[in-house]
N, C-alpha and C positions, 0 to 999 in steps of 0.2 A: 516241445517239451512240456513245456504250461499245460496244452491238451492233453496229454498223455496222463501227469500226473494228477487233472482235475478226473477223468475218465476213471480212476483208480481207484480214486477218492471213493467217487459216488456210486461206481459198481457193484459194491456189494451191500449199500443202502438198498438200490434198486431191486437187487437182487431178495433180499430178506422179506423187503415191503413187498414186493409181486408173494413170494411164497403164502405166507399172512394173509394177504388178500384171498390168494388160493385157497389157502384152508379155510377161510369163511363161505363154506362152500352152498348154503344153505338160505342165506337170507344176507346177499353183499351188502356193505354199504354204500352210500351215493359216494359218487366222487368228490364231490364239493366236502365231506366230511374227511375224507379220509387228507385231503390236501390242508384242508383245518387243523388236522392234528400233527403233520410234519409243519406246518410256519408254526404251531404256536411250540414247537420241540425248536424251531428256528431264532424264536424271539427271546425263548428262555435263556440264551446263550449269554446275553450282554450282563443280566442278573446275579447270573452263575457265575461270571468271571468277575466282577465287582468283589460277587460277597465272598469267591474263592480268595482273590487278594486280599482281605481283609482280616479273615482267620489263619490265611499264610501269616502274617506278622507274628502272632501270640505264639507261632512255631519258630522263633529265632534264640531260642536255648537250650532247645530240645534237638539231641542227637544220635546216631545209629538209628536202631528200632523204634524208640521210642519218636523221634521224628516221625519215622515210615507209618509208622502207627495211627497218630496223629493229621499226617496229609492223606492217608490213605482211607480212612474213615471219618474225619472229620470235615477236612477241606475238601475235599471229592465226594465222597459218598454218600454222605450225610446233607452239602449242597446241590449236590447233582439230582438225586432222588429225590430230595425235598422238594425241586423246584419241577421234577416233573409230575408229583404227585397234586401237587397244587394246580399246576395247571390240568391236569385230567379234572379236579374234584371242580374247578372254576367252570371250564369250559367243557365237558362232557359228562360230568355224572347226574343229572339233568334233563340231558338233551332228549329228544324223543326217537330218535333214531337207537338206542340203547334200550333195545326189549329183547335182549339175550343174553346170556352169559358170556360168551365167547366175543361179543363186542367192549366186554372189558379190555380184551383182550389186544385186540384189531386197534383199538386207540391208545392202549399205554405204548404197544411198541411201535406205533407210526411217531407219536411226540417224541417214544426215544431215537428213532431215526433220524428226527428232523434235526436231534441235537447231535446225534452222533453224524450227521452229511458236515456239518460245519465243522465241529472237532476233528472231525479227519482233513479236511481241507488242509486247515491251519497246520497240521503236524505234516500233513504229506508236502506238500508245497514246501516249508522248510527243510525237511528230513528225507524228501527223494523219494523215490520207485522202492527201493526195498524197503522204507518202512511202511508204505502204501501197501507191500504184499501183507507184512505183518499184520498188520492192524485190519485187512478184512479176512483174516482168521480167526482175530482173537478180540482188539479192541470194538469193532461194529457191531459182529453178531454177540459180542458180552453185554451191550447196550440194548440189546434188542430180548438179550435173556433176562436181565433184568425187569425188562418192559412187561414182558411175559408174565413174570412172578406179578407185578404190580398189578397188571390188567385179570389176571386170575382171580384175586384176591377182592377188587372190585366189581368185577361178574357177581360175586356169591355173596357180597354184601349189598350189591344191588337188587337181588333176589332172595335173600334171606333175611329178612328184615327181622327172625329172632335171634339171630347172630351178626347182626353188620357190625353193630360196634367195633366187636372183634376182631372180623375183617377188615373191615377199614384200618384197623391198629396194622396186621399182617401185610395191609397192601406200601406201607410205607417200611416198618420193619425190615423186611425179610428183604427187599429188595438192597437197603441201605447197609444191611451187615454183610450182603454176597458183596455189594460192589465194593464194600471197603476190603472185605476178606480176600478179592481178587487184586485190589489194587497194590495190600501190603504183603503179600508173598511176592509180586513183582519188584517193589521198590525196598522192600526188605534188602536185597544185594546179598543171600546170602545161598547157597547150594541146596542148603536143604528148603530152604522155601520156594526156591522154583523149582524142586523134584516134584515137591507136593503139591507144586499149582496144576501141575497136569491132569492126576485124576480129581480134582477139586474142581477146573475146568468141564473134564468131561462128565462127571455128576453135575453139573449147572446146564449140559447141553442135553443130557438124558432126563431130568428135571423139566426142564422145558418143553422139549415132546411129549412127555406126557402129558403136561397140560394144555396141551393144544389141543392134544389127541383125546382128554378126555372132553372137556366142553367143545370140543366141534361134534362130539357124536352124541352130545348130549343134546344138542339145537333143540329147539323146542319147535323150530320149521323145518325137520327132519321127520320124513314122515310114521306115525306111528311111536313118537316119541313125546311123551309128557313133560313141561315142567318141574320137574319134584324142587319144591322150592324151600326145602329143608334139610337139604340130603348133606351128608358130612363130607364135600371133598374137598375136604381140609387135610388129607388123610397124608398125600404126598408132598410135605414144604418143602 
């Protein structure tokens, strides 16, 4: 049983990180990097849960929405994305293996893997096989769409050096207001927030293929393709 539900767990990490990989189709990365960047999405977990319990307190007067609100962008969204933006900009914005755009990419949602193999753990091991199906529909690859927006964003500030600022702003942002905006139409509890989490969902899933789909064909080890290292594709957030 323990097999089955650890198997569940990590299935659709597996599954995500192989695709990602996939799409780097042009210039991989070494293995040793890419295993770098799931432990340190591994290591971030103990942090996140700390400073989660800690902002959970100043939520014990706050109720309905205004709670949902609250956990769902502050204690979540705003923790979780902080700490794995920090760990990208600590341990890979840097590194010398990162001379493309699309290895922004490759490393925000391998760290987001590494945290969302463990958060699924913990939930599915408690909560059974059917929330194991749930959650690699919606909760893994929402970690991984996030990752995306984050690694996106650090691509083109890594390469755009008369806009990084910017970027770099967008690559904590954007991901921080999807993952609260997703977490509070869920814990909202209310009908019309989960009607609306559906196509909110699948714009964060079309959102994302894009972005893959444009800096993977954008390689600059694709042949016959340039760096243009000013170009605005900022165009789809």
């Amino acid at each position: 049983m323990i097999n089955s539900l650890l198997f569940i767990s990590i299935a659709p990490v597996l599954i995500i990180a192989s695709y990602i990989n996939y799409r780097d189709r042009y210039e991989k990365e070494p293995l040793s990097i890419l295993l770098k960047a799931l432990f340190t999405g591994v290591l971030i977990v103990l942090p996140v849960v700390i400073i989660e319990y800690v902002l959970s307190l100043f939520s014990r007067n706050l109720e309905g929405l205004s709670d949902a609100a609250y956990t769902a962008f502050i204690v979540a969204g705003f923790t979780e994305e902080g700490m794995k933006y920090l760990a990208f900009y600590m341990f890979f914005w840097k590194n010398k293996n990162f001379n493309e755009k699309f290895d922004g990419i490759v490393y925000a949602v391998f760290i987001a893997l590494g945290f969302a193999a463990v958060e699924n753990i913990l939930y599915v091991i408690t909560g059974g096989f059917g929330v194991g199906i749930l959650r690699a529909v919606t909760a893994v690859p929402a970690h991984a769409l996030f990752g995306i927006m984050m690694g996106y964003y650090f691509g083109l500030a890594r390469f755009n050096p008369k806009h990084q600022s910017a970027y770099l702003v967008f690559a904590f942002i954007l991901p921080f207001v999807s993952h609260g905006l997703y977490d509070f139409l869920l814990m909202g509890n209310t009908q019309f927030l989960i009607i609306a989490f559906i196509p909110v969902f699948i714009y964060f899933w079309i959102n994302g293929f894009q972005k893959i789909s444009k800096l993977s064909d954008a390689s600059i080890f694709k042949t016959g393709i340039s760096d243009d290292r000013d170009t605005s594709e900022d165009n789809n957030v």
